[in-house]
PyMOL Python script that loads the backbone (N, CA, C, O; Angstrom):
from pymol import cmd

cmd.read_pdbstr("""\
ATOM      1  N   UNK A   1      72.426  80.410  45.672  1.00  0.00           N
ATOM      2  CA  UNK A   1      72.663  81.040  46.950  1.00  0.00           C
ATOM      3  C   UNK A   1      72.723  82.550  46.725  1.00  0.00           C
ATOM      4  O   UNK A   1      73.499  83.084  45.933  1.00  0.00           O
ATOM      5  N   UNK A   2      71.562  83.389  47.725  1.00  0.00           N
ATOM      6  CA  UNK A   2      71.884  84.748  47.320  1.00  0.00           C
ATOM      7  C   UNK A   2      73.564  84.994  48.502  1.00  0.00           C
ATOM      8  O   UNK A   2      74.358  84.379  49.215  1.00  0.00           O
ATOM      9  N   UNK A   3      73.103  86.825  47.776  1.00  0.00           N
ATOM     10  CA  UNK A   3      74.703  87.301  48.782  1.00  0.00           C
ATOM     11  C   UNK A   3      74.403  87.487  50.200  1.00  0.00           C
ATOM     12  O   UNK A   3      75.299  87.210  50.998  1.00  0.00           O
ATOM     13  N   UNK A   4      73.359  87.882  50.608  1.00  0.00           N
ATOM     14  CA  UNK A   4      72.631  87.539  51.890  1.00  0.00           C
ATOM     15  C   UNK A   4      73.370  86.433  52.601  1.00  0.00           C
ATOM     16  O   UNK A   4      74.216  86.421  53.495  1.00  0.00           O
ATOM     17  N   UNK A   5      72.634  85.323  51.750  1.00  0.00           N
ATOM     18  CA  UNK A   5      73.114  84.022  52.487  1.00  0.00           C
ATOM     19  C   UNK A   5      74.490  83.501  52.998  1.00  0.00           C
ATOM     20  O   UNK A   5      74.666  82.827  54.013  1.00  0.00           O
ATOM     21  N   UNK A   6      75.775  84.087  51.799  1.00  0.00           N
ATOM     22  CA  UNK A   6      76.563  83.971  51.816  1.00  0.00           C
ATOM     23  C   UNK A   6      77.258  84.585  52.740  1.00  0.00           C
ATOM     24  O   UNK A   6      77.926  83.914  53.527  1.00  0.00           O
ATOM     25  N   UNK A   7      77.231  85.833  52.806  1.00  0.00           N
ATOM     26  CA  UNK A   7      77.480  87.196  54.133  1.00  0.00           C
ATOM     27  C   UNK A   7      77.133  86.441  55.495  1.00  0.00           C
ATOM     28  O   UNK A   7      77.841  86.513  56.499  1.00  0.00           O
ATOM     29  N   UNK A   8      75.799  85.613  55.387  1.00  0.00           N
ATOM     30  CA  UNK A   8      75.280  85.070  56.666  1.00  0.00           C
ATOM     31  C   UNK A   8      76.609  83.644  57.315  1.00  0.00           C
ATOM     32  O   UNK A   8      77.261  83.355  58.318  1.00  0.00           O
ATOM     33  N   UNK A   9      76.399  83.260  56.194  1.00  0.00           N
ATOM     34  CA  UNK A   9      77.633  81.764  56.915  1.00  0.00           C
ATOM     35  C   UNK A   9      78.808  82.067  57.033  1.00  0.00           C
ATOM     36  O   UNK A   9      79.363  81.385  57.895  1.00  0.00           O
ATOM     37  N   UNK A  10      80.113  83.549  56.042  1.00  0.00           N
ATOM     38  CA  UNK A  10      80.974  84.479  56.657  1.00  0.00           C
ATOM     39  C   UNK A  10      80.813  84.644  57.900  1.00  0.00           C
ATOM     40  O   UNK A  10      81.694  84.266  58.672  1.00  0.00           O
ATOM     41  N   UNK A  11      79.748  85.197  58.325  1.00  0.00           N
ATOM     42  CA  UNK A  11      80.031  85.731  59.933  1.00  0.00           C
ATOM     43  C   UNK A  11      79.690  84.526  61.023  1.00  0.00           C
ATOM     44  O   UNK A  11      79.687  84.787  62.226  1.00  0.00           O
ATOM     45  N   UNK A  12      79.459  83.451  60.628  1.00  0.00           N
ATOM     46  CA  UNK A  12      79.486  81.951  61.981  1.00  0.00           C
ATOM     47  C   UNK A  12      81.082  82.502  62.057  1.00  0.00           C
ATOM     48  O   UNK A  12      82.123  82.656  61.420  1.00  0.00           O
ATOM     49  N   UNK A  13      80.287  82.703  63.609  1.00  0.00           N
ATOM     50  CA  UNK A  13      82.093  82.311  63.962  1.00  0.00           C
ATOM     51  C   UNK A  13      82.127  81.419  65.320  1.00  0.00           C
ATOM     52  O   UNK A  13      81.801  82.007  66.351  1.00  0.00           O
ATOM     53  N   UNK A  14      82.482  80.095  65.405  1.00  0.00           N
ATOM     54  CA  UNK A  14      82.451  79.127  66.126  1.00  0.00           C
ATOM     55  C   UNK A  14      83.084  79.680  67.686  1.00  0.00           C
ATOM     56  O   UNK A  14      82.369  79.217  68.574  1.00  0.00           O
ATOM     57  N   UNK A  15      83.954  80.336  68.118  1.00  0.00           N
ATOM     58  CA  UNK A  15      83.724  80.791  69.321  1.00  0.00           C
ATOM     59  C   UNK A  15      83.100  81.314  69.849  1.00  0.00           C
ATOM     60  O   UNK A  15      82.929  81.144  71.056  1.00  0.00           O
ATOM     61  N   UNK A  16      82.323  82.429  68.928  1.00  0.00           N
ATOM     62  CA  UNK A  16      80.986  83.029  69.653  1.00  0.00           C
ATOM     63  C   UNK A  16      79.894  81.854  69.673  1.00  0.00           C
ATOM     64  O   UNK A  16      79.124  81.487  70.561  1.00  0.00           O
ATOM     65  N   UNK A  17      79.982  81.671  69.147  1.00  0.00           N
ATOM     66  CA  UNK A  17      78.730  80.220  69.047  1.00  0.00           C
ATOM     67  C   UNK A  17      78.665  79.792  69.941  1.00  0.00           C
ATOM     68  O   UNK A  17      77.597  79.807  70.553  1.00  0.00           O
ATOM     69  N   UNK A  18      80.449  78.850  70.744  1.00  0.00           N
ATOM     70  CA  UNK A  18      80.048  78.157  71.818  1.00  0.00           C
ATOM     71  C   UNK A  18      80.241  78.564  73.234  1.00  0.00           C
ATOM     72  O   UNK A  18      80.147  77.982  74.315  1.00  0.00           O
ATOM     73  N   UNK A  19      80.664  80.244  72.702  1.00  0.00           N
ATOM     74  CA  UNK A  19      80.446  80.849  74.284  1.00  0.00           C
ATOM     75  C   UNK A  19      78.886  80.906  74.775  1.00  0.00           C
ATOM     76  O   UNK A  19      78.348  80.852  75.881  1.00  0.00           O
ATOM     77  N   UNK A  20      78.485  81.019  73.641  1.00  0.00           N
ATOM     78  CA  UNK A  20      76.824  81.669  74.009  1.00  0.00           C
ATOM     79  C   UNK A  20      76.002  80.209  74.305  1.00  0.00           C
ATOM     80  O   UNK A  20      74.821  80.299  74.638  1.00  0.00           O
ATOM     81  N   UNK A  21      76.471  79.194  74.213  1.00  0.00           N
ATOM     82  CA  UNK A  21      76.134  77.994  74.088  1.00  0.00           C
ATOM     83  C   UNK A  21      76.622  77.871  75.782  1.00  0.00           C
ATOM     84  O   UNK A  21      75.855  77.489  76.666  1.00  0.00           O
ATOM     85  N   UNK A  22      77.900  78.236  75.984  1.00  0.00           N
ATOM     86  CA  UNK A  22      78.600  77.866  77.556  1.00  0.00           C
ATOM     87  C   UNK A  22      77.521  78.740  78.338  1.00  0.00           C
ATOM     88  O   UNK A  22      76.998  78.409  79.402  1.00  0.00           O
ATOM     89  N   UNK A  23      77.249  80.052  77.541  1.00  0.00           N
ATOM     90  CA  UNK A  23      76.272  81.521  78.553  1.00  0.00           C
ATOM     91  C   UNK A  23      74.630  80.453  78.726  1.00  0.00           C
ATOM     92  O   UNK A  23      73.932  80.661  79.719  1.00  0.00           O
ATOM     93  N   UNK A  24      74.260  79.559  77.855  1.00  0.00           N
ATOM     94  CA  UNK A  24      72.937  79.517  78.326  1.00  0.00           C
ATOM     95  C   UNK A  24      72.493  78.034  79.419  1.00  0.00           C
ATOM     96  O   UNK A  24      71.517  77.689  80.085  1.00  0.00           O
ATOM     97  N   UNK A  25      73.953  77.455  79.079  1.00  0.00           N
ATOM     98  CA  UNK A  25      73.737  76.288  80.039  1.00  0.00           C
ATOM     99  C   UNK A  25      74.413  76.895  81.013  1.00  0.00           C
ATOM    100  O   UNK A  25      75.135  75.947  81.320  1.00  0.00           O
ATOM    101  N   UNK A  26      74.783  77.904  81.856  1.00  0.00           N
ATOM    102  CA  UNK A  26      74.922  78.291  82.987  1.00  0.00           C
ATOM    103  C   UNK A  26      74.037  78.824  83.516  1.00  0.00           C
ATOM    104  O   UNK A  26      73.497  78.620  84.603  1.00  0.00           O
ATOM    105  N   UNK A  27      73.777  79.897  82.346  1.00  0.00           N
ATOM    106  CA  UNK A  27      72.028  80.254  83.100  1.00  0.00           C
ATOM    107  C   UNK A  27      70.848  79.425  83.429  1.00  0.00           C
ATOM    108  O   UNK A  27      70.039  79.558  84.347  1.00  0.00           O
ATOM    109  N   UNK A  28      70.935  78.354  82.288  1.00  0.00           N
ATOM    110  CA  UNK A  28      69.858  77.027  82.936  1.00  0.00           C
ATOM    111  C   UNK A  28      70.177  76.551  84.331  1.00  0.00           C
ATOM    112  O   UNK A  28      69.342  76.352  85.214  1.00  0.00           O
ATOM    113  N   UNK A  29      71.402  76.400  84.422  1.00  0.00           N
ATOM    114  CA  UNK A  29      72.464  75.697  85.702  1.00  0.00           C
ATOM    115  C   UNK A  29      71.973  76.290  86.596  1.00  0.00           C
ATOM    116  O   UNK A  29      71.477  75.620  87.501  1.00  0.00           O
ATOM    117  N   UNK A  30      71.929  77.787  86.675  1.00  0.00           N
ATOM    118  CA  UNK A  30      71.807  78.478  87.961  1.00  0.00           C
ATOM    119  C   UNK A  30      69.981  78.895  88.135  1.00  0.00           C
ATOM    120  O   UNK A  30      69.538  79.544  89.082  1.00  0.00           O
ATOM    121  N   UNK A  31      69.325  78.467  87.245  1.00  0.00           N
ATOM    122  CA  UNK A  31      67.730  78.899  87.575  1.00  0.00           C
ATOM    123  C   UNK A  31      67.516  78.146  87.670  1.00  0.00           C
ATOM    124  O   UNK A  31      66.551  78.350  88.407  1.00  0.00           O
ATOM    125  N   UNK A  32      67.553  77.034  87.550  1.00  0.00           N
ATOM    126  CA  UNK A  32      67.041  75.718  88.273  1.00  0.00           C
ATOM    127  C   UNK A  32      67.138  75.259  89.936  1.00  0.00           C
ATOM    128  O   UNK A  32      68.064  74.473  89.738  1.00  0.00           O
ATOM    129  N   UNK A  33      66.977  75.180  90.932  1.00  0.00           N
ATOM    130  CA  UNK A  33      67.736  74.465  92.304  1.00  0.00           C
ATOM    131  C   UNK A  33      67.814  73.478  91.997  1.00  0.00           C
ATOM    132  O   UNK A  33      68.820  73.097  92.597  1.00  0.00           O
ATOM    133  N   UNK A  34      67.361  72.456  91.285  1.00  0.00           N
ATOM    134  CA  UNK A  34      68.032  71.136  91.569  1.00  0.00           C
ATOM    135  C   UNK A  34      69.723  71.027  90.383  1.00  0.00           C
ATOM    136  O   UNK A  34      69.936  71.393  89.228  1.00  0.00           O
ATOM    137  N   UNK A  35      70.443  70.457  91.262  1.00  0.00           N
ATOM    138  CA  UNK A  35      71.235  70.517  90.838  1.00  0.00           C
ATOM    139  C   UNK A  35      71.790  69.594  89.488  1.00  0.00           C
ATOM    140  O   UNK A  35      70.831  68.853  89.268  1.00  0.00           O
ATOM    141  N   UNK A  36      72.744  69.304  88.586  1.00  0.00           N
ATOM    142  CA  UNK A  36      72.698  68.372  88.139  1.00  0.00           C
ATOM    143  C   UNK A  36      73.620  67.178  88.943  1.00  0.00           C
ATOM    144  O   UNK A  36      73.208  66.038  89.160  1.00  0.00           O
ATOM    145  N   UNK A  37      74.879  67.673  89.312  1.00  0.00           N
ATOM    146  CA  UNK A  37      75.725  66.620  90.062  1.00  0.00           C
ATOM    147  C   UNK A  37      74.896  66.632  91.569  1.00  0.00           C
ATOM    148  O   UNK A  37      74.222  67.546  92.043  1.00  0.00           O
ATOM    149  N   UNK A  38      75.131  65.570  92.023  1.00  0.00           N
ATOM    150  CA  UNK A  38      75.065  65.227  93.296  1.00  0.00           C
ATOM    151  C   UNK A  38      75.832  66.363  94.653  1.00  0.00           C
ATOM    152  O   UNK A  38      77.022  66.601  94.442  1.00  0.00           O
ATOM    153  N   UNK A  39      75.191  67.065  96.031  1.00  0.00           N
ATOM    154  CA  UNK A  39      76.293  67.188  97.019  1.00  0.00           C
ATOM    155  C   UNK A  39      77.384  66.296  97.067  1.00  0.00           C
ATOM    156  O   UNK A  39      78.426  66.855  96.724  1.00  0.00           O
ATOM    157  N   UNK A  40      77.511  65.190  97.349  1.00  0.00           N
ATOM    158  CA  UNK A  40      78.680  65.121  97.514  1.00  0.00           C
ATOM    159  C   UNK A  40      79.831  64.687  96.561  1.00  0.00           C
ATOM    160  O   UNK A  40      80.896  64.209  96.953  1.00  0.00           O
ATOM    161  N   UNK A  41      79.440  64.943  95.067  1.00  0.00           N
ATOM    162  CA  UNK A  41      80.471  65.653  93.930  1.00  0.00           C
ATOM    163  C   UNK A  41      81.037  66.920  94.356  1.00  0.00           C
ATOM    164  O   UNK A  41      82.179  67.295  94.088  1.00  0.00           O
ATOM    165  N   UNK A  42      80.323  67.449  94.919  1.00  0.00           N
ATOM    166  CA  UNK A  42      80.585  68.689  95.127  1.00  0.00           C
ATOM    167  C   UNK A  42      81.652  68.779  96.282  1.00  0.00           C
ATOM    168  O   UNK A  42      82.761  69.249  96.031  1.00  0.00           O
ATOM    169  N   UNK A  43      81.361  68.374  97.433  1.00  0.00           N
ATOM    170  CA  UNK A  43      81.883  68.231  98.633  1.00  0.00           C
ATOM    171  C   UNK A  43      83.518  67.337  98.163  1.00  0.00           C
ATOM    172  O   UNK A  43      84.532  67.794  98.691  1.00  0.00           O
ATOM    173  N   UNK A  44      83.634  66.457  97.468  1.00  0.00           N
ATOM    174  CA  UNK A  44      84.843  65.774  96.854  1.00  0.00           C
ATOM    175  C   UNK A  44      85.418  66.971  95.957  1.00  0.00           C
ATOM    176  O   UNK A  44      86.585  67.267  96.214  1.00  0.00           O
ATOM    177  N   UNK A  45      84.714  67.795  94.828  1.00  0.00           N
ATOM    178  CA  UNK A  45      85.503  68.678  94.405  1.00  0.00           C
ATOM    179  C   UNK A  45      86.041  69.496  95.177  1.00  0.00           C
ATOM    180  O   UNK A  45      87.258  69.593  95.019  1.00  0.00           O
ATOM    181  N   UNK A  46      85.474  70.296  96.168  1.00  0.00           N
ATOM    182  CA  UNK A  46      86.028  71.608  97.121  1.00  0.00           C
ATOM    183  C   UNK A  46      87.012  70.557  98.003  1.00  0.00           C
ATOM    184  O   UNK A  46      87.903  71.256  98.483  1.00  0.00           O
ATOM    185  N   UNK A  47      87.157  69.450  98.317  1.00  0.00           N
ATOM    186  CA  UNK A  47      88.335  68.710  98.943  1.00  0.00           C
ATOM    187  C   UNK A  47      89.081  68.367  98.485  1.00  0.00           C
ATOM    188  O   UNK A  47      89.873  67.716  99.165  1.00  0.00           O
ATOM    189  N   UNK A  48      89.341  68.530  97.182  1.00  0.00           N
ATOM    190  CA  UNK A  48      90.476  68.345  96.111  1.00  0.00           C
ATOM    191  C   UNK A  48      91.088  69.754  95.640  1.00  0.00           C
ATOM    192  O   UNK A  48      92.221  69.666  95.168  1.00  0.00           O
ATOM    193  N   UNK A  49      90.710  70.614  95.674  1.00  0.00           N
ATOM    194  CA  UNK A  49      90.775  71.499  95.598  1.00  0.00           C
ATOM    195  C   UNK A  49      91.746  72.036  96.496  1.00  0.00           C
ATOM    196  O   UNK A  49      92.792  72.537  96.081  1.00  0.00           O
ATOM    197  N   UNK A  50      91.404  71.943  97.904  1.00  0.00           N
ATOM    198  CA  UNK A  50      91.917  72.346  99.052  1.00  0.00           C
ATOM    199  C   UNK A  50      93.396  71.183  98.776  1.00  0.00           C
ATOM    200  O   UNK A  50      94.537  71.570  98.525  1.00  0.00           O
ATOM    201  N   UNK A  51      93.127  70.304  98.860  1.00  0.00           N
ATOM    202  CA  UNK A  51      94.226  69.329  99.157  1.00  0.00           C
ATOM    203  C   UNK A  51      95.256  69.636  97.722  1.00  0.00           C
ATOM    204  O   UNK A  51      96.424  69.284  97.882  1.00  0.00           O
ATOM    205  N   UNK A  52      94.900  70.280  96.306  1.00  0.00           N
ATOM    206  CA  UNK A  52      95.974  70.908  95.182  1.00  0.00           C
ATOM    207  C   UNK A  52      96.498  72.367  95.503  1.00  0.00           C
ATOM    208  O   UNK A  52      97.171  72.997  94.687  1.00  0.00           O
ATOM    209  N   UNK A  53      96.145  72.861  96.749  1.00  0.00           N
ATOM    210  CA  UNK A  53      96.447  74.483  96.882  1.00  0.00           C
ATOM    211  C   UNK A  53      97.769  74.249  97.836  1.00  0.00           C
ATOM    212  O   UNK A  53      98.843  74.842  97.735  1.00  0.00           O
ATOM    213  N   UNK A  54      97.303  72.920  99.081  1.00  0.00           N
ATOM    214  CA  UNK A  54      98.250  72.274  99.959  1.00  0.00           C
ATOM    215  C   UNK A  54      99.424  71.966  99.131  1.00  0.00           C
ATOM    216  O   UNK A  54     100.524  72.461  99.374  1.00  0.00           O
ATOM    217  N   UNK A  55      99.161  70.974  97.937  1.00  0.00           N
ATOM    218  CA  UNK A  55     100.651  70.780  97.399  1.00  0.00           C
ATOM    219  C   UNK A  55     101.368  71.908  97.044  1.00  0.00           C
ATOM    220  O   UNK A  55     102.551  71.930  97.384  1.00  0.00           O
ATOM    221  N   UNK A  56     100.933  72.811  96.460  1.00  0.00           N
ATOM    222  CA  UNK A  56     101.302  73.957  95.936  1.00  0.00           C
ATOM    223  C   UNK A  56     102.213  74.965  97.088  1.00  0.00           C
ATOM    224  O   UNK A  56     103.250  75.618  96.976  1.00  0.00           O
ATOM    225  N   UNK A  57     101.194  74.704  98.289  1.00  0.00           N
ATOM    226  CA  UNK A  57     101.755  75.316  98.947  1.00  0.00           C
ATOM    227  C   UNK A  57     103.312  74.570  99.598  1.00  0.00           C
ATOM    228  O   UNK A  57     104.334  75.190  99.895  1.00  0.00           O
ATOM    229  N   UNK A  58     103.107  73.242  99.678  1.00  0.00           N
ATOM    230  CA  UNK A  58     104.752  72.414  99.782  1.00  0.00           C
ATOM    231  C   UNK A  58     105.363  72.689  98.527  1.00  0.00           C
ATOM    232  O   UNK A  58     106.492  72.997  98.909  1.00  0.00           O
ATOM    233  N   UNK A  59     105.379  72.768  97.525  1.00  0.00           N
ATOM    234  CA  UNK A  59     106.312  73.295  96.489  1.00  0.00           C
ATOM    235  C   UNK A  59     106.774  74.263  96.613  1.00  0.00           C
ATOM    236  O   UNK A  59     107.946  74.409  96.265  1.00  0.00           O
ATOM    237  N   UNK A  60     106.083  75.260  97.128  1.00  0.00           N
ATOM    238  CA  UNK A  60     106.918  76.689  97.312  1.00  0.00           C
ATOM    239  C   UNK A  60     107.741  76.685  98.909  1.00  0.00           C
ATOM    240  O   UNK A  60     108.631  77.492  99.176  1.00  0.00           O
ATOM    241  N   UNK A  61     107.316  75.766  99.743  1.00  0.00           N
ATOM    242  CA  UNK A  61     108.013  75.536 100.617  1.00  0.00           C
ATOM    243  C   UNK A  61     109.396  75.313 100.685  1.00  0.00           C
ATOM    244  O   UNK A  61     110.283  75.931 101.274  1.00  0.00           O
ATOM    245  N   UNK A  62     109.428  73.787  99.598  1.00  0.00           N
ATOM    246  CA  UNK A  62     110.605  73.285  99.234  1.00  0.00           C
ATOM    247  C   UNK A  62     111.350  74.368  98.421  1.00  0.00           C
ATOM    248  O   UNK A  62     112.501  74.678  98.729  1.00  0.00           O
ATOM    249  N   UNK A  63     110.770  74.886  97.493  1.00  0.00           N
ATOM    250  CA  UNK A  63     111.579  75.584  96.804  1.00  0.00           C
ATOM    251  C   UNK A  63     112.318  77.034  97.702  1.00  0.00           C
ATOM    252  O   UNK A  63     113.424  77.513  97.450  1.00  0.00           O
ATOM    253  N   UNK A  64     111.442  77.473  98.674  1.00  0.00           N
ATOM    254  CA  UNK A  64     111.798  78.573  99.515  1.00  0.00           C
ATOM    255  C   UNK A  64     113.435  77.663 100.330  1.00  0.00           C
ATOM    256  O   UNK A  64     114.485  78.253 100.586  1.00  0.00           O
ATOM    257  N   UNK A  65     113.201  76.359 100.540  1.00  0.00           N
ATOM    258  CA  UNK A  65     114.411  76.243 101.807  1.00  0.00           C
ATOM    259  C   UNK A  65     115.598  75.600 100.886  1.00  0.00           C
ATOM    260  O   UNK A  65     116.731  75.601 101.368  1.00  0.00           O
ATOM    261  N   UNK A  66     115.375  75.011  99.486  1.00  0.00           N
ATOM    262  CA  UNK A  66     116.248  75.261  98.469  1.00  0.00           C
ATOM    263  C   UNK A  66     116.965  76.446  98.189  1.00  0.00           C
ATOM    264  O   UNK A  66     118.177  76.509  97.984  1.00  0.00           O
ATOM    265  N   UNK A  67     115.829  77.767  98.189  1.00  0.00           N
ATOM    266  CA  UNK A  67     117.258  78.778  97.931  1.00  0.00           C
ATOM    267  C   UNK A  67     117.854  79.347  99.246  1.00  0.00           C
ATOM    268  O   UNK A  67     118.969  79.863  99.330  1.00  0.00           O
ATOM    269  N   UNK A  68     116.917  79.178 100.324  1.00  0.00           N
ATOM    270  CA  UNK A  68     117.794  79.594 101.644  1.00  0.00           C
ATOM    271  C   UNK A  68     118.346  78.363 102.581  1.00  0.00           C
ATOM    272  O   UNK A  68     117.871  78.258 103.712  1.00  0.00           O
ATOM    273  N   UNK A  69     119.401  77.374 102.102  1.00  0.00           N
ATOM    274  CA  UNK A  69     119.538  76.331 103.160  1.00  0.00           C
ATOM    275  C   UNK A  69     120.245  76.634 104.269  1.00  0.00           C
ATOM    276  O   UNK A  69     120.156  76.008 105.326  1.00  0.00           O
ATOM    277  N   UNK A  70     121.194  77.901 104.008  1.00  0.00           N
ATOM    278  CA  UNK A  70     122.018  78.661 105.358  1.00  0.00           C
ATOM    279  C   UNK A  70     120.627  79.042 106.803  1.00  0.00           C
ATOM    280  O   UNK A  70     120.577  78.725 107.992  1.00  0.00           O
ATOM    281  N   UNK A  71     119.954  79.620 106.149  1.00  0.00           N
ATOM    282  CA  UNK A  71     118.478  80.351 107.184  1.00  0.00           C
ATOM    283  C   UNK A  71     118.193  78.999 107.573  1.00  0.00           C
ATOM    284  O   UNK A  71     118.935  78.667 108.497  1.00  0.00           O
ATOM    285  N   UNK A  72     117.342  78.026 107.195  1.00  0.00           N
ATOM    286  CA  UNK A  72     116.801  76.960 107.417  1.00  0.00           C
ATOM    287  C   UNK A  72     118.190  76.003 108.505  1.00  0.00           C
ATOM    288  O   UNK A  72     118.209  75.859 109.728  1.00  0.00           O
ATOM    289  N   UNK A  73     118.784  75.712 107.885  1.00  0.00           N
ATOM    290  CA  UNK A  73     119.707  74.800 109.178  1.00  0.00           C
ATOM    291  C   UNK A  73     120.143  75.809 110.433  1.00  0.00           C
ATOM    292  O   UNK A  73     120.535  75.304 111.486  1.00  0.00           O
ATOM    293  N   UNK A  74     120.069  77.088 110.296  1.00  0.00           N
ATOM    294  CA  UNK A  74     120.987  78.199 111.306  1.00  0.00           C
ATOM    295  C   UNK A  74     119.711  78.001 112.628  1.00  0.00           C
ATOM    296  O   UNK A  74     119.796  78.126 113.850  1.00  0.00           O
ATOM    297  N   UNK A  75     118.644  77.669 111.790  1.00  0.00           N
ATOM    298  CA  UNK A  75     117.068  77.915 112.937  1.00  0.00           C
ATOM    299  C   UNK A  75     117.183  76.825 113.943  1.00  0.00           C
ATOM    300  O   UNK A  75     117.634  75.680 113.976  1.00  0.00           O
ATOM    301  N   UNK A  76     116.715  77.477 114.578  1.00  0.00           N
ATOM    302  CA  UNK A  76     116.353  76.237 115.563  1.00  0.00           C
ATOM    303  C   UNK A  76     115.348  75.165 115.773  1.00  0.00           C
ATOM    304  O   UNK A  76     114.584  75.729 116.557  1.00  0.00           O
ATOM    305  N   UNK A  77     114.821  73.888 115.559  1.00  0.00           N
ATOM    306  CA  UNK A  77     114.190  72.857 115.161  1.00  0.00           C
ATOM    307  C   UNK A  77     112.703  73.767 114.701  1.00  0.00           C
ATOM    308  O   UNK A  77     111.622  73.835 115.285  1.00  0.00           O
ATOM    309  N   UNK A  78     113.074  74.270 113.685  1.00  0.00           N
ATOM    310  CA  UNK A  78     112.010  74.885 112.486  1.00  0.00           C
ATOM    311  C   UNK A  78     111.000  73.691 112.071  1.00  0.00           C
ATOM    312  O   UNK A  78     111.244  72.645 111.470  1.00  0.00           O
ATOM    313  N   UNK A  79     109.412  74.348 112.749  1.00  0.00           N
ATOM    314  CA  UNK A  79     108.884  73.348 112.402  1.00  0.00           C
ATOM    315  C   UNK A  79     107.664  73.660 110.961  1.00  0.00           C
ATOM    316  O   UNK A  79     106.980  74.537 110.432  1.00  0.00           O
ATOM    317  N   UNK A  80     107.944  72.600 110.899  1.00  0.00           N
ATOM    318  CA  UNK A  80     107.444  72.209 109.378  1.00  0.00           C
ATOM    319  C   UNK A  80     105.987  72.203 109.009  1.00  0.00           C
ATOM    320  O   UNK A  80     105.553  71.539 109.950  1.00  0.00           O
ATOM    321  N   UNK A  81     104.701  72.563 108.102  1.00  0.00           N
ATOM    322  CA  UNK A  81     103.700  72.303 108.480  1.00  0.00           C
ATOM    323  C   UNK A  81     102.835  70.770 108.167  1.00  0.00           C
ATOM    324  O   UNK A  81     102.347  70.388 107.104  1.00  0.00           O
ATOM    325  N   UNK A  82     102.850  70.308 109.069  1.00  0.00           N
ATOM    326  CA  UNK A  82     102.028  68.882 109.018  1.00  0.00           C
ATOM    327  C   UNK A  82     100.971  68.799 109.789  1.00  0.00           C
ATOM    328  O   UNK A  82     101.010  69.486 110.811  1.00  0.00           O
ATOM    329  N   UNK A  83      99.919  68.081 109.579  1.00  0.00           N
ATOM    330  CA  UNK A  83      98.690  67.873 110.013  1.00  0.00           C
ATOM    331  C   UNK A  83      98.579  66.450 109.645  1.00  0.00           C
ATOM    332  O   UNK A  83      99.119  65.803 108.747  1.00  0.00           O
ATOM    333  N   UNK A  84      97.681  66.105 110.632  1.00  0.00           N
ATOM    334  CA  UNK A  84      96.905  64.752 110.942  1.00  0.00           C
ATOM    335  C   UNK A  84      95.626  64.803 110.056  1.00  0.00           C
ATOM    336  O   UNK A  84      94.911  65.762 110.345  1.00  0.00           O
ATOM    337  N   UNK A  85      95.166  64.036 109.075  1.00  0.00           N
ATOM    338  CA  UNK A  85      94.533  63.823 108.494  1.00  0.00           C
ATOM    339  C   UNK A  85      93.499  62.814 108.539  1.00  0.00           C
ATOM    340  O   UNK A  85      93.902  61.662 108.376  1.00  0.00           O
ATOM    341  N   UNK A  86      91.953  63.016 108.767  1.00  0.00           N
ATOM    342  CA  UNK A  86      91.407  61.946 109.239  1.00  0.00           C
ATOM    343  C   UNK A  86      90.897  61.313 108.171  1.00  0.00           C
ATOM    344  O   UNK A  86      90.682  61.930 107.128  1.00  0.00           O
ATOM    345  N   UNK A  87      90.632  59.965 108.304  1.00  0.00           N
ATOM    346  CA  UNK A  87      90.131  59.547 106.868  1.00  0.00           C
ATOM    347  C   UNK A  87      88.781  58.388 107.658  1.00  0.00           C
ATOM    348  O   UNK A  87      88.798  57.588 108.593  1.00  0.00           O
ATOM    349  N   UNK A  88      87.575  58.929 106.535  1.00  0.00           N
ATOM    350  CA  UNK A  88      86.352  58.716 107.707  1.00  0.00           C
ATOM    351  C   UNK A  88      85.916  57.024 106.611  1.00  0.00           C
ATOM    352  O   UNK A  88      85.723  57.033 105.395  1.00  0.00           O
ATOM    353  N   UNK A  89      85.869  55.802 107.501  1.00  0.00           N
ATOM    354  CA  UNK A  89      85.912  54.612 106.437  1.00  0.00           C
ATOM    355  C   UNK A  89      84.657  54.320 107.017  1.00  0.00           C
ATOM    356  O   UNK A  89      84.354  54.522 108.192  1.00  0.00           O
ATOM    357  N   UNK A  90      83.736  53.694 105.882  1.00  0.00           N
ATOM    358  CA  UNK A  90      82.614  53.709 105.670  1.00  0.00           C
ATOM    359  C   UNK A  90      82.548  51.991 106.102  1.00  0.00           C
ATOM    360  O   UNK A  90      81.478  51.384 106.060  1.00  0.00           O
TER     361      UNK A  90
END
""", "prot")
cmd.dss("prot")
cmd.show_as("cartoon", "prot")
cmd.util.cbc("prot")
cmd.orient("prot")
């Protein structure tokens, strides 16, 4: 083995490797139009999405009327946010 060679397998460095590996299957991803997943993978991800920002947003809810329970009972029938949820059965 020359010192060349040796200098050469020193500098692999496995994160650059598989960023540039993540950089070219995105660029394939995005010059292509056809997609690889299906629309409605897609349409299920962005609705899961929405519906983990919702919980998030009741956690900070709860936690907001946890530290103020004086404000919250003093109000007057404080309403809460709920929605009707349709669920479309096939």
């Amino acid at each position: 083995m020359c010192a060349e060679e040796v200098r050469n397998e020193a500098e692999f460095d496995f994160a650059d490797w598989l960023a540039e590996g993540i950089r070219g299957i995105r660029h394939q991803l995005r010059r292509k139009p056809c997609r690889l997943l299906p629309e409605a993978f897609w349409e299920h991800a962005r609705a899961s999405q929405r519906e983990a920002l919702l919980a998030i947003r009741s956690l900070f809810d709860a936690a907001i009327e946890c530290l103020q329970p004086a404000e919250v009972e003093s109000q007057p029938s404080r309403r809460r946010r709920s929605r009707a949820t349709k669920i479309e059965v096939q």
